[in-house]
C-alpha positions in Angstrom: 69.8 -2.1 0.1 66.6 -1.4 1.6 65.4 -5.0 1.5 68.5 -6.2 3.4 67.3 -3.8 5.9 64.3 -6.5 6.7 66.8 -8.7 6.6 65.6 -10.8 3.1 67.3 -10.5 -0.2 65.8 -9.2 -3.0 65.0 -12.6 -3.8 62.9 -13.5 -0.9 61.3 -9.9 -1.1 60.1 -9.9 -4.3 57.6 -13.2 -4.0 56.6 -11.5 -0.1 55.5 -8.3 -2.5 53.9 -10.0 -4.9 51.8 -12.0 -3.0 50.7 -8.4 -0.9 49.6 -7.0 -4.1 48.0 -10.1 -5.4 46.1 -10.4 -2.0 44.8 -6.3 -2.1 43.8 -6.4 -6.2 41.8 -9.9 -4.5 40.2 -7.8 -1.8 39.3 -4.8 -3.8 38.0 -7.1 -6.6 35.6 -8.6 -4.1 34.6 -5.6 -2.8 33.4 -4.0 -6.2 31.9 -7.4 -7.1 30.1 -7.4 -3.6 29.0 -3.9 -4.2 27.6 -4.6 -7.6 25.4 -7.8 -6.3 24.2 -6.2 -3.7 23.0 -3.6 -6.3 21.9 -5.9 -8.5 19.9 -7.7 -5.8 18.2 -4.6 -4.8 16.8 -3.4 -8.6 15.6 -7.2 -8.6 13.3 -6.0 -5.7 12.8 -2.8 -7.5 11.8 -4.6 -10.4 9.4 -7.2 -8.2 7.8 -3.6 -6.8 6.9 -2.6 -10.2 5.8 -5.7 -11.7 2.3 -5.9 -12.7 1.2 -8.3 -10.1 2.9 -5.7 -7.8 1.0 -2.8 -9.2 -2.3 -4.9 -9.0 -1.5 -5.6 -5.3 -1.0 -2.0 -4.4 -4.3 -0.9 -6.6 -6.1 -3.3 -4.8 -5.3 -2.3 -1.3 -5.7 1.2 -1.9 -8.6 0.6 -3.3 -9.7 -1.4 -0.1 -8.6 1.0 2.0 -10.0 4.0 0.4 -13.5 1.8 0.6 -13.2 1.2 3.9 -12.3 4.7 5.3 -15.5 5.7 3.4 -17.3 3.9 5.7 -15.8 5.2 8.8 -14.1 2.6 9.6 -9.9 1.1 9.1 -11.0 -2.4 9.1 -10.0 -5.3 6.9 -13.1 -6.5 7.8 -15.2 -4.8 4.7 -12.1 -5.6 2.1 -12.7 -8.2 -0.3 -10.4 -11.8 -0.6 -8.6 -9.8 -3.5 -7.9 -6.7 -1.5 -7.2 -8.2 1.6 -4.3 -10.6 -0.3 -3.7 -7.8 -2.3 -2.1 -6.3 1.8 -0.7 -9.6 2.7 1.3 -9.4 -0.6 2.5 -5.8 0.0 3.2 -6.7 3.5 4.9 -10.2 2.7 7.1 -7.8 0.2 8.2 -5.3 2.7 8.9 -8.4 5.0 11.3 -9.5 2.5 12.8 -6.0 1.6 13.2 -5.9 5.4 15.5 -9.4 5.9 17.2 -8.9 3.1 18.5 -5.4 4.6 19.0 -7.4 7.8 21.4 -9.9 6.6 23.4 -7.2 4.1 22.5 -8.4 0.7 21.2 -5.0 -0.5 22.5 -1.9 -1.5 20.4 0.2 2.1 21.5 3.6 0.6 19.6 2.8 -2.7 17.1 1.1 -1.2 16.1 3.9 0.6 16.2 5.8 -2.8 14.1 3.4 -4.6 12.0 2.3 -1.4 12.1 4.8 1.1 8.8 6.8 -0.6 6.6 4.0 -0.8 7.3 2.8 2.2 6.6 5.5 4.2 3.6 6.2 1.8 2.4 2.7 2.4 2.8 2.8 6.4 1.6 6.2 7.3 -1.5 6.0 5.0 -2.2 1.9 5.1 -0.3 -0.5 7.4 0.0 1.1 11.0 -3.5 2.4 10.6 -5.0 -1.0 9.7 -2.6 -2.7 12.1 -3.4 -0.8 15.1 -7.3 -1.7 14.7 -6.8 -4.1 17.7 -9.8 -6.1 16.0 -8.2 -6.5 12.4 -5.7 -9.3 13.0 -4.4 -12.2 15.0 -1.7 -12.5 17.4 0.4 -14.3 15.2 -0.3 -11.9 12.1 0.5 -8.7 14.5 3.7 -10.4 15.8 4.7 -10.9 11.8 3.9 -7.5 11.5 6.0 -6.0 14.1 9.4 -8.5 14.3 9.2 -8.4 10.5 7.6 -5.5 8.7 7.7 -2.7 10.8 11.9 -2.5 11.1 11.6 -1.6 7.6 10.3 1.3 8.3 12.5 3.1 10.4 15.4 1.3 8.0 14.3 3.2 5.1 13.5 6.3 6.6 15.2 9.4 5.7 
């Protein structure tokens, strides 16, 4: 009786219903699945952070780093080829980390989990020190550094 109500017949309701249900179960499905890659995606970066080439990267610029504030001085002038690329890596990295965020295709609540620690680690202690040494870099490496590294920052803060 109800369906005469919408003026159908059981008839023409029941396809109407079916095809509601079938379109929610579709839109919940892709949420989950959407969820889950974009979690996926993120431990692949959380895996890339860890890697040993990774780790190498990071040794090497703290190393650099450590070396160069030794000597008075935050410039990437006194680092060696290896620990200067070791920083461009880390900095390509967190440029990545950063568009990825931008465009949705990561988890940003457990990014900051995994990422939000080194990051701020990495910026208060390397990259805005060394960056702000208005002799360290170009023009075009600053304006890398700033449209697409330095967002991260305040992305993964807490």
């Amino acid at each position: 009786m109800a369906v005469q109500s919408f003026g159908m017949s059981a008839f023409e309701f029941i396809p109407l219903a079916t095809s509601l249900i079938a379109v929610t179960i579709s839109t919940i499905t892709f949420i989950h699945q959407n969820r889950s890659q974009k979690r996926t995606v993120t431990l692949h970066m959380h895996t890339i952070w860890n890697s040993e080439g990774m780790r190498r990267s990071r040794r090497n610029g703290f190393v650099g780093i450590g070396e160069a504030v030794k000597l008075g001085e935050m410039s990437v002038k006194q680092l060696s080829n290896d620990q200067a690329s070791a920083l461009l890596d880390i900095k390509q990295f967190f440029a990545d980390l950063n568009q990825l965020l931008e465009v949705g295709v990561l988890d940003e609540k457990l990014a900051k989990k995994l990422f939000g620690a080194a990051t701020k680690v990495w910026f208060e202690e390397v990259l805005l020190k060394i960056e702000h040494d208005d002799g360290n870099f170009s023009h075009q490496s600053r304006t890398f550094f700033e449209d697409r590294v330095l967002p991260l920052r305040s992305r993964l803060s807490n």
